[in-house]
ZAZA-785721 format. One record per residue (C-alpha): residue in one letter; residue number from 1; x, z, y. Coordinates in steps of 0.1 Angstrom, whole numbers, always signed. Each point is the difference from the previous one (the first is absolute). Layout:
<a; NUM; <X; Z; Y>>;
...
END
This chain:
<x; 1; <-314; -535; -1078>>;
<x; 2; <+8; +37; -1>>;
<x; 3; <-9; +25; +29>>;
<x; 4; <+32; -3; +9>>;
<x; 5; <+12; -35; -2>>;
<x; 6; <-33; -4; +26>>;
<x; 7; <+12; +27; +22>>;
<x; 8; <+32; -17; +2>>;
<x; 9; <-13; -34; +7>>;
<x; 10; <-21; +12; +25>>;
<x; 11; <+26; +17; +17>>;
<x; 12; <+26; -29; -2>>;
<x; 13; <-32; -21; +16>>;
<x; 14; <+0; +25; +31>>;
<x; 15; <+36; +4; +4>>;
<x; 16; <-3; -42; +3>>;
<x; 17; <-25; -4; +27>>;
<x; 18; <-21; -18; -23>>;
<x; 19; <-35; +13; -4>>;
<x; 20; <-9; +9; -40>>;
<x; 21; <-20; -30; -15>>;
<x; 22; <-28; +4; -22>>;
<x; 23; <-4; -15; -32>>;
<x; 24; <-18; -31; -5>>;
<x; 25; <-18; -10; -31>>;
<x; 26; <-6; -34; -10>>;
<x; 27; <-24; -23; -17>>;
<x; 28; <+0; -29; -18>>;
<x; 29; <-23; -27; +15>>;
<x; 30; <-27; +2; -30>>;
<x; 31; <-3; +40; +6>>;
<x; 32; <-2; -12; +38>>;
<x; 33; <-27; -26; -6>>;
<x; 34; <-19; +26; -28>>;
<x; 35; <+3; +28; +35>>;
<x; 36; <-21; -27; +24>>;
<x; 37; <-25; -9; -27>>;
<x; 38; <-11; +33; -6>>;
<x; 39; <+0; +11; +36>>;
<x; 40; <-28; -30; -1>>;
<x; 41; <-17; +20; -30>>;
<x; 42; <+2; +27; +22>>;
<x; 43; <-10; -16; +33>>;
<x; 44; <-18; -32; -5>>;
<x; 45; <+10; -28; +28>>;
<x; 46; <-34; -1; +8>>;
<x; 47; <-1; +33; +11>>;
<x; 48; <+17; -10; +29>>;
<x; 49; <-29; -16; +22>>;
<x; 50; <-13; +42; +1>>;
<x; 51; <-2; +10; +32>>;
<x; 52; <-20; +34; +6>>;
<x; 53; <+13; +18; +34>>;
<x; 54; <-14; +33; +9>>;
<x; 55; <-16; +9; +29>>;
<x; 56; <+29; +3; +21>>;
<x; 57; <+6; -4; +36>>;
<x; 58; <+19; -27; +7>>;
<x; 59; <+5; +9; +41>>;
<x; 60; <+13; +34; -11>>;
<x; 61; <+24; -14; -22>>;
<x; 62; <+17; -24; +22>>;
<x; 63; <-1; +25; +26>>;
<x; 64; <+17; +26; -18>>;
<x; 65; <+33; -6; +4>>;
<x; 66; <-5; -8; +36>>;
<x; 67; <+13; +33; +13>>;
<x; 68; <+35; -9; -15>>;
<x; 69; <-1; -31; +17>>;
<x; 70; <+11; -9; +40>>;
<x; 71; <-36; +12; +15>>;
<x; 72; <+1; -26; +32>>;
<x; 73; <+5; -29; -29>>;
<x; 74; <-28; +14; -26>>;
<x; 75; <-23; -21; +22>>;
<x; 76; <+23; -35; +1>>;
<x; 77; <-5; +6; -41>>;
<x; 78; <-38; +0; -3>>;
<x; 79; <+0; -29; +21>>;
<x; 80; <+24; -16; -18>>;
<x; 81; <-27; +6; -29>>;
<x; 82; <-27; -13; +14>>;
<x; 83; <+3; -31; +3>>;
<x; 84; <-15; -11; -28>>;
<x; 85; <-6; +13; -35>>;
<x; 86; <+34; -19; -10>>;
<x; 87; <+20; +23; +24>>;
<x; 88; <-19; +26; -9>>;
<x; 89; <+9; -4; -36>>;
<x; 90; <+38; -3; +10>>;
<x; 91; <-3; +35; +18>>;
<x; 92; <-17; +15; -26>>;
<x; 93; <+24; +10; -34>>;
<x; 94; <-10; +35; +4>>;
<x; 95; <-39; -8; -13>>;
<x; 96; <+12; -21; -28>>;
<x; 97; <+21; +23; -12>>;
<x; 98; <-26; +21; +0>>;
<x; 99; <-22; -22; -19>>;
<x; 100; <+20; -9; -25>>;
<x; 101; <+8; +33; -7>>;
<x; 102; <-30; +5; -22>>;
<x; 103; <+0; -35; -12>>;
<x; 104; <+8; -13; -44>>;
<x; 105; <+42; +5; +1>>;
<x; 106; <+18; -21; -25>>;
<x; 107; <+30; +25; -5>>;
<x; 108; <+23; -31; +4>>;
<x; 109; <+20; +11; +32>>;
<x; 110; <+27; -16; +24>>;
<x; 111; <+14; +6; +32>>;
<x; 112; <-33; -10; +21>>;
<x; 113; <+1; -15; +38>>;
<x; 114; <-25; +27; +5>>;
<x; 115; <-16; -30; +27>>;
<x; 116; <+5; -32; -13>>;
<x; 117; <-28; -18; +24>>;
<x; 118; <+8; -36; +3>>;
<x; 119; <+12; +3; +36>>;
<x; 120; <+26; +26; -13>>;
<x; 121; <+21; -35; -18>>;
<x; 122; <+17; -26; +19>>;
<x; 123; <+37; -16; +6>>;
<x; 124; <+30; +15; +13>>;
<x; 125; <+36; -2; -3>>;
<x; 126; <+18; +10; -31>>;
<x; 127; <+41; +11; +4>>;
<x; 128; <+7; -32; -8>>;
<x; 129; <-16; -15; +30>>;
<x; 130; <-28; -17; -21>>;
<x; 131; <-36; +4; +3>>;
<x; 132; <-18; +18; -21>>;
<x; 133; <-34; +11; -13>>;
<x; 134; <-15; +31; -9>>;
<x; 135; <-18; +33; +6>>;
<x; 136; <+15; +16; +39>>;
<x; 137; <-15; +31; +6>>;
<x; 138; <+1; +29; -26>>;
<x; 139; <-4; +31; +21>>;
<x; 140; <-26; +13; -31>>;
<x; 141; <+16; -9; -25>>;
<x; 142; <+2; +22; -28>>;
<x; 143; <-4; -1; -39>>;
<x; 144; <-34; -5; -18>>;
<x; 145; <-19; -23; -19>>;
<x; 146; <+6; -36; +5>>;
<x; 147; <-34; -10; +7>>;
<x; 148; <+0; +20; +30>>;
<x; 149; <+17; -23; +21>>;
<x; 150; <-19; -31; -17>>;
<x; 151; <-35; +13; +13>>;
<x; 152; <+11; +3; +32>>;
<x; 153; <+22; -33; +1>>;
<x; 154; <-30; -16; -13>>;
<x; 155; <-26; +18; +24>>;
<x; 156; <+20; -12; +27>>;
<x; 157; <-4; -34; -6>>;
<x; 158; <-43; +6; -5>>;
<x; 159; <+1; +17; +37>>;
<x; 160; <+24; -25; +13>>;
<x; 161; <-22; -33; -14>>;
<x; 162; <-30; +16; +11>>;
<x; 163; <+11; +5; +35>>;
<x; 164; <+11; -38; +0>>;
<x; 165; <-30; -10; -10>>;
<x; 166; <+6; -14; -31>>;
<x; 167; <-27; -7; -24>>;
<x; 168; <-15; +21; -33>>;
<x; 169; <+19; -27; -28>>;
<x; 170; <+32; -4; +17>>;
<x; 171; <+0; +35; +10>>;
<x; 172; <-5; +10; -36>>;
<x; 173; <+31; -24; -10>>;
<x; 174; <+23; +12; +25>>;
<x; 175; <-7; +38; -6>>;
<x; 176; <+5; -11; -46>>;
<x; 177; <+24; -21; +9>>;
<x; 178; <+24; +28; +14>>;
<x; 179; <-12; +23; -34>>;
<x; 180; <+10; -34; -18>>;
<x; 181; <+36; -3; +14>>;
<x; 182; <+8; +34; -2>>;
<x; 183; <-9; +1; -40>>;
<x; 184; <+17; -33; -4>>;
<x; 185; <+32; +12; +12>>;
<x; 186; <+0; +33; -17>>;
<x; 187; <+2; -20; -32>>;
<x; 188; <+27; -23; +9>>;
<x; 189; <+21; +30; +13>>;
<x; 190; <-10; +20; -32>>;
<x; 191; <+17; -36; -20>>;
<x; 192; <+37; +4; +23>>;
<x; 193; <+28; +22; -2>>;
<x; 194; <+3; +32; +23>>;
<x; 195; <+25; -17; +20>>;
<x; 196; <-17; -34; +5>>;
<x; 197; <-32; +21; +9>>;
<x; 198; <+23; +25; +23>>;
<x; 199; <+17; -38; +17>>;
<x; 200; <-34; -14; +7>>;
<x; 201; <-13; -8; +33>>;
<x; 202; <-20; -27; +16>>;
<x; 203; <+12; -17; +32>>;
<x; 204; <-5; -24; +28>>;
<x; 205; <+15; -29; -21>>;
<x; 206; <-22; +9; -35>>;
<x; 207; <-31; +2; +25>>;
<x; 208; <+4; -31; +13>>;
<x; 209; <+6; -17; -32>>;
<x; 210; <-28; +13; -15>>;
<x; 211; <-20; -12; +29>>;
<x; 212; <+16; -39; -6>>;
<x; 213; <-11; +7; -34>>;
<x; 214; <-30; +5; +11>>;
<x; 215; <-5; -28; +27>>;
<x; 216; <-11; +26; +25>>;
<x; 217; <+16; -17; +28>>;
<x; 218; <-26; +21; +26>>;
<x; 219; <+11; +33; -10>>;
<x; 220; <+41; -6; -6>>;
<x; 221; <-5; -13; +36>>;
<x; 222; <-15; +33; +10>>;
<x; 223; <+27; +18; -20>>;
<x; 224; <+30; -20; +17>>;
<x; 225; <-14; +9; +34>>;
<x; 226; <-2; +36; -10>>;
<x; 227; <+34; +4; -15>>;
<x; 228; <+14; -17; +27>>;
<x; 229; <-12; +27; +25>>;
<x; 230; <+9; +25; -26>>;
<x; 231; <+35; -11; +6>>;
<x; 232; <+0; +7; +33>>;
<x; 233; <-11; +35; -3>>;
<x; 234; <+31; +19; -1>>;
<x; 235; <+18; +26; +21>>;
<x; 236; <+14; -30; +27>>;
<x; 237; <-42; -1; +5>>;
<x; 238; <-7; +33; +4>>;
<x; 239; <+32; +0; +20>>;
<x; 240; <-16; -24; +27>>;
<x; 241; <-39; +12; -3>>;
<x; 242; <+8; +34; +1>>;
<x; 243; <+23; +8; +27>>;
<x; 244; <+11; -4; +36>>;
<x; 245; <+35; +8; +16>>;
<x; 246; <+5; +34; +15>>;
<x; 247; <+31; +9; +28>>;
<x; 248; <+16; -24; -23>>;
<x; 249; <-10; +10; -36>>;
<x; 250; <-25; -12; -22>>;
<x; 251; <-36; +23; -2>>;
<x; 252; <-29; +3; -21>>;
<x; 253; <-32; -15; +22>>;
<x; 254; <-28; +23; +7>>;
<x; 255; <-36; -10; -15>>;
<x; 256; <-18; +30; +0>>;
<x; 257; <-17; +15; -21>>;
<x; 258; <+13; -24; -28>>;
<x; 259; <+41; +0; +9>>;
<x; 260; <+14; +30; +19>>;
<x; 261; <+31; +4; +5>>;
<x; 262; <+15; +36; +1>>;
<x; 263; <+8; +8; +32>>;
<x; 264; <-36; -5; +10>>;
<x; 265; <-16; +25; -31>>;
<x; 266; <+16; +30; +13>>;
<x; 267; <+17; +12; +31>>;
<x; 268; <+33; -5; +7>>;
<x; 269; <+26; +27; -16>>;
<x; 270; <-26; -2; -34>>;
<x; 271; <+4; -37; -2>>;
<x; 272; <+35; +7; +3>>;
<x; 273; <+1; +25; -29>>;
<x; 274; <-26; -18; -20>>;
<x; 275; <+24; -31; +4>>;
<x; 276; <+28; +20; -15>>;
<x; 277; <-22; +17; -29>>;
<x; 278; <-12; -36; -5>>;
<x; 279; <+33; -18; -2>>;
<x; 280; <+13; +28; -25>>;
<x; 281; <-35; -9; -22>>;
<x; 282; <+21; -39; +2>>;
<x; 283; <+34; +19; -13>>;
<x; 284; <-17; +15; -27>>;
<x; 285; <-20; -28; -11>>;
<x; 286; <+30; -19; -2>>;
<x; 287; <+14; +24; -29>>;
<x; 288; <-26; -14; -26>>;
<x; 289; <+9; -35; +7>>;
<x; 290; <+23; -21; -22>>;
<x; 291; <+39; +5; +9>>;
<x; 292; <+6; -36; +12>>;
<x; 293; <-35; +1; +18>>;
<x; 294; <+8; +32; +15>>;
<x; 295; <+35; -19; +15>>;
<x; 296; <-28; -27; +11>>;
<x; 297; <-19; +29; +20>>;
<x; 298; <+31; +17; +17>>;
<x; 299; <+12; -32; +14>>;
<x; 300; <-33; +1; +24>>;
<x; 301; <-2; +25; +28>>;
<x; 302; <-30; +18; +15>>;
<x; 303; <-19; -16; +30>>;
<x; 304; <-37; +10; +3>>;
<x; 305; <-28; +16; -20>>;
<x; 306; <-36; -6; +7>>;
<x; 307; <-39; +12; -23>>;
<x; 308; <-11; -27; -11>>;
<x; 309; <-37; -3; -15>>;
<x; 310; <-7; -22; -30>>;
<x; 311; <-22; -9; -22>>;
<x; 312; <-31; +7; -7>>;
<x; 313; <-6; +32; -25>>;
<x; 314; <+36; +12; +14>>;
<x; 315; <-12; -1; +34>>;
<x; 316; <+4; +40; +17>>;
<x; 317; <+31; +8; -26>>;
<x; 318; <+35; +3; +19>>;
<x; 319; <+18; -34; +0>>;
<x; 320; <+29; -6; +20>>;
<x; 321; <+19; -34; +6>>;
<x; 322; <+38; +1; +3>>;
<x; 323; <+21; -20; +18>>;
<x; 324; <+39; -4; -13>>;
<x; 325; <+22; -23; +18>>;
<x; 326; <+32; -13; -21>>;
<x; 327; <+22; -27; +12>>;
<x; 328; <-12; -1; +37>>;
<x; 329; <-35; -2; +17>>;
<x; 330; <-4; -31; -18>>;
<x; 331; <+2; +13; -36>>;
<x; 332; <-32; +27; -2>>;
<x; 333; <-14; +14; -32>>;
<x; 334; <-29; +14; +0>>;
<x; 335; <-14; +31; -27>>;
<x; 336; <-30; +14; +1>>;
<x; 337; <-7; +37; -17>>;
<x; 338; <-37; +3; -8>>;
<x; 339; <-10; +36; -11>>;
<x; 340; <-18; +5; -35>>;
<x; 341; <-18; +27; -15>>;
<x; 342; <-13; +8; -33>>;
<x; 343; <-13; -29; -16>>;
<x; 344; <-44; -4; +6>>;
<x; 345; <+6; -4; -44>>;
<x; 346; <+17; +37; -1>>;
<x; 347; <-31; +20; -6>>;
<x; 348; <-13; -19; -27>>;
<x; 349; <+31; -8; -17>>;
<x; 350; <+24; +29; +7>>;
<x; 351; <+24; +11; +22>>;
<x; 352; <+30; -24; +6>>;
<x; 353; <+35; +8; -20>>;
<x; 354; <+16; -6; +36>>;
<x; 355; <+4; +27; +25>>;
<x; 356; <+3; -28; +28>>;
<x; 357; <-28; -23; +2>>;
<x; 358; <+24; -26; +16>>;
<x; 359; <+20; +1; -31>>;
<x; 360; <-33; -4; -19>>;
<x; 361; <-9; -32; +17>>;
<x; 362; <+35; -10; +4>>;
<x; 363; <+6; +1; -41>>;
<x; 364; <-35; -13; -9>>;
<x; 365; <+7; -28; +23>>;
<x; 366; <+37; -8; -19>>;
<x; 367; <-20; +5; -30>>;
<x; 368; <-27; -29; +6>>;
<x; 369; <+15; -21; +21>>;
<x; 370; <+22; -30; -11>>;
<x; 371; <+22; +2; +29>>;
<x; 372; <-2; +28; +30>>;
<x; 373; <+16; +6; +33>>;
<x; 374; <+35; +6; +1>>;
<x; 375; <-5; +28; +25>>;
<x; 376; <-29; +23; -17>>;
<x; 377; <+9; +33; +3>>;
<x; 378; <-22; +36; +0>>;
<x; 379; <+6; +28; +19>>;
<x; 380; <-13; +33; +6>>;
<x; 381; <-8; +16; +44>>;
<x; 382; <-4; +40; -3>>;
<x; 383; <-18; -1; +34>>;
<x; 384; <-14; -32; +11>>;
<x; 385; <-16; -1; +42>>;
<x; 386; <-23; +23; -8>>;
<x; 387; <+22; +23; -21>>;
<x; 388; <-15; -9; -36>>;
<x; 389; <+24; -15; -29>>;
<x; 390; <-2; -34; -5>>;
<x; 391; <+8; -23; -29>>;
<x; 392; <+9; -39; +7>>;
<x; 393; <+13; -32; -10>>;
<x; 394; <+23; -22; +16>>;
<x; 395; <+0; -41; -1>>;
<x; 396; <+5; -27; +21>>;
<x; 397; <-23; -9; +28>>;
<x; 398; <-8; -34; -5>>;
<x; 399; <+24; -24; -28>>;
<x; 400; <-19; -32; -6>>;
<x; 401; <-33; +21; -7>>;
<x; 402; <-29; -30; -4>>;
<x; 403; <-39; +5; -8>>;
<x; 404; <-27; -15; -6>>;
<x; 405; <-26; -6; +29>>;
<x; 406; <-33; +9; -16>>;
<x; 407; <-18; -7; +28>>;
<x; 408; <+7; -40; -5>>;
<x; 409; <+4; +1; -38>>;
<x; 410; <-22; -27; -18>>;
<x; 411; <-15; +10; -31>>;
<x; 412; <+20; -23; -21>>;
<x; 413; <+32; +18; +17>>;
<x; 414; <-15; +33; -11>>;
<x; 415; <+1; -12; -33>>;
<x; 416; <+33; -6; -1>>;
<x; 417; <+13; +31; +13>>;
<x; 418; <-21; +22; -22>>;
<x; 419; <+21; -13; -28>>;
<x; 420; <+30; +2; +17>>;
<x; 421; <-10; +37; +4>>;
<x; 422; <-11; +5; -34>>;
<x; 423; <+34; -12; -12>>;
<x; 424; <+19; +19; +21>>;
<x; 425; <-17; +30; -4>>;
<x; 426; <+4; +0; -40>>;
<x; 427; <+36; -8; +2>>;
<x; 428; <+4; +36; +26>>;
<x; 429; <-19; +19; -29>>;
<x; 430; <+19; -22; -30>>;
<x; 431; <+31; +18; +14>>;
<x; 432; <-5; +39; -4>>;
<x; 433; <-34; +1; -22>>;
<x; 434; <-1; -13; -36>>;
<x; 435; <-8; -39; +2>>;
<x; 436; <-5; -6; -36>>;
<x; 437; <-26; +27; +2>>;
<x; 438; <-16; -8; +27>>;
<x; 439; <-1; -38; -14>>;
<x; 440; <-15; +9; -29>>;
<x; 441; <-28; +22; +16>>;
<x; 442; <-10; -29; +18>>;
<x; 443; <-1; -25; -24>>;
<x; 444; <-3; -35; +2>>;
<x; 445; <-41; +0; +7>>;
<x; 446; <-13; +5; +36>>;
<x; 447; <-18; +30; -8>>;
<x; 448; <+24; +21; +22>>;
<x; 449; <-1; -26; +29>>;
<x; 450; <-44; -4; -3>>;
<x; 451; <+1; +44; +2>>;
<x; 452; <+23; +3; +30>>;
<x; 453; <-18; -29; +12>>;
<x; 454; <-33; +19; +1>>;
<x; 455; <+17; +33; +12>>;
<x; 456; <+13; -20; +34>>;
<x; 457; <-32; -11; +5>>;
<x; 458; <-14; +34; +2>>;
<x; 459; <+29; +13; +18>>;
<x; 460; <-1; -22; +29>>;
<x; 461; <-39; +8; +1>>;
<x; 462; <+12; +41; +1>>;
<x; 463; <+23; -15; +25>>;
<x; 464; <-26; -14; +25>>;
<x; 465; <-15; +33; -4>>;
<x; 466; <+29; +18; +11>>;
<x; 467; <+7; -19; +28>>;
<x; 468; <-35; +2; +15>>;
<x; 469; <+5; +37; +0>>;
<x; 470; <+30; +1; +16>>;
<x; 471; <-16; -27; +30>>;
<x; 472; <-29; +28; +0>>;
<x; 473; <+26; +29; +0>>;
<x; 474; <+15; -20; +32>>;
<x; 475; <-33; -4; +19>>;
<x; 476; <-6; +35; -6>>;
<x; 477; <+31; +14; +8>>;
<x; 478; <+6; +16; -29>>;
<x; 479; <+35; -22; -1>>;
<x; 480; <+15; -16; +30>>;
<x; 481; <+12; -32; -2>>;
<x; 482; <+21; -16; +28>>;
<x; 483; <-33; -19; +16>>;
<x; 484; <-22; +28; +1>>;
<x; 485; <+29; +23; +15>>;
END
């Protein structure tokens, strides 16, 4: 194309409203398979079980984002953390991002969860009003090499089976069997056309089937329970945990220090012009939503706004809950618009192509996801409460959101899950990294799973570590957690 035939397109493309596209090259599936086999030449599977962190400081690099963080909460977040070494692990994406940094890299990259611990999966409601599966929480993700998020999936289930006390053999088959699933599917998604990988999705109904299959009747009786409270967990829920009548109108409960609502945070006339700045953040969020959605939205008025604290590692970052009322008092919706910063992978990967980091985690979670709330949005504060800019992302509250209880999970229900997990987190990275690749790096031997294997096991060690210098930190006051405050 000549100079000018591009200058033209590209002005035609403005003129449109329709960003320029780049070009995309592709590649048959033998060049795709030759590309994984010799990033294996490259970077043997094996290499994956190195784990070599430097002498860091792990307290100073969870604390270092603390000063952008809601100082009176810092302490409900190191709390939060320790727990035990599992919720420590949960809290903690920052230091493995850091050391996986200097880690072997395959080269094979896809839109990565950036946190893909096992208690960041579980069931919620698709637009269709069925119950799905799959990864729930992507506030790091970012792109970079697929076995990024396996390590940590798969450490998470080493921490989580040694803090339920499970022993060395079945630990060791849990923690190979999530490697296993993960590397099974890759292959079968590598086999499928783009569209029947971009249509797949595991439900409630394939879960339970698999389950009859089987004959597990102890944990599909486990499940059903679950997804039956899973159903109930919807705005009508929030609707009647979360708040009281007031002179007639329906108000956000108080629970300080983990729900506040607005009115108490600041004194009167800046509540009421934080309220204002705040309900022009909902007018501008609704701009990036679909058109039909964005009808949906407008329909509901504006009733209460409250901080709300969740999580664990998000604990201290600004979160609000929003209350909408549509019909009448008896039709609620409730959103919740969680701010995000620059992904923990950032610094080791590179900076993200998005200005907004809501709009990064709001298109990497369209990206992996099968299916994703109707109502997530992004949008962008120039001063926040304490007069900072702040980026967020908007969803609902609650809408059939189900997990699994780890703290009454059976080993043989661990099991399971991991390769529920390890499915689901291969079809997320089948959709925007290359699968046939990625397949063929694997292979069909266990080499990859036995390597990763080895590499949680020294992780979850690192991890203990860790967490015993963050308890010391806390007895020394070096970090103030919520009991020691």
């Amino acid at each position: 194309m000549s100079v000018k035939a591009e200058e033209k397109r590209t002005r035609g493309a403005l003129k449109s409203g329709v960003p320029r596209q780049r070009k995309v090259e592709h590649f048959t599936p033998a060049e795709r398979a030759a590309r994984g086999r010799a990033a294996r030449a490259e970077v043997p599977r094996s290499s994956h079980a190195e784990l070599e962190p430097s002498g860091r400081d792990a307290v100073a690099l969870l604390d270092a984002d603390s000063p952008n963080r809601a100082a009176e909460l810092v302490p409900i977040r190191y709390e939060r953390m320790l727990v035990s070494p599992f919720t420590f692990y949960r809290g903690s994406a920052v230091l493995m991002a850091h050391d996986l940094s200097p880690t072997p890299r395959s080269g094979l990259h896809v839109q990565l969860c950036g946190d893909a611990h096992l208690a960041n999966f579980g069931l919620f409601a698709s637009p269709e009003r069925e119950m799905v599966f799959d990864v729930n929480d992507f506030d790091e993700t970012h792109p970079g090499p697929f076995e990024w998020d396996v390590k940590r999936l798969v450490t998470s289930f080493e921490i989580a089976a040694r803090y339920r006390g499970v022993g060395d053999g079945d630990r060791k088959a849990i923690v190979l069997g999530v490697v296993r699933a993960y590397r099974k599917a890759m292959q079968d998604f590598a086999s499928m056309t783009n569209l029947a990988v971009w249509y797949s999705r595991v439900d409630l109904t394939q879960i339970e089937a698999q389950l009859r299959r089987q004959n597990d009747k102890k944990i599909a009786k486990t499940l059903a329970r679950g997804a039956k409270k899973a159903q109930t967990k919807d705005s009508m829920k929030a609707f009647a945990k979360l708040t009281h009548e007031v002179d007639g109108e329906p108000r956000i409960v108080s629970d300080p220090p983990l729900i506040v609502p607005i009115e108490e945070l600041l004194p009167e006339d800046e509540a009421r012009d934080v309220t204002e700045e705040l309900r022009e953040m909902l007018r501008s969020y609704r701009g990036t939503l679909q058109a039909d959605r964005r009808t949906l939205l407008e329909s509901f008025r504006y009733a209460h706004i409250a901080r709300k604290v969740v999580g664990v590692g998000s604990v201290g970052t600004r979160c609000w809950i929003v209350l909408l009322l549509g019909r009448d008092t008896n039709d609620p919706l409730f959103l919740q618009a969680k701010e995000v910063g620059p992904s923990a992978l950032e610094p080791y990967l590179g900076r993200s192509r998005f200005k907004n980091n809501g709009q990064r985690v709001v298109d990497g979670q369209r990206l992996m996801q099968a299916a994703s709330d109707i109502f997530l949005g992004w949008v962008h504060v120039k001063a926040g409460l304490d007069g900072q800019p702040r980026d967020f992302y908007v969803r609902q509250l609650w809408d059939w959101k189900g997990s699994v209880d780890f703290e009454a999970i059976s080993p043989a229900g661990l099991s399971f899950y991991a390769g529920v997990c390890g499915w689901t987190l291969a079809r997320a990275h089948a959709r925007s990294g290359d699968r046939i690749a990625i397949a063929s790096y694997l292979g069909t031997s266990d080499r990859f799973d036995r390597a990763v294997a080895d590499f949680a096991t020294a992780y979850a060690d690192l991890n203990d570590r860790d967490y015993e210098a963050l308890a010391a930190a806390a007895d020394d006051s070096r970090i103030t957690s919520k009991e020691s405050a």
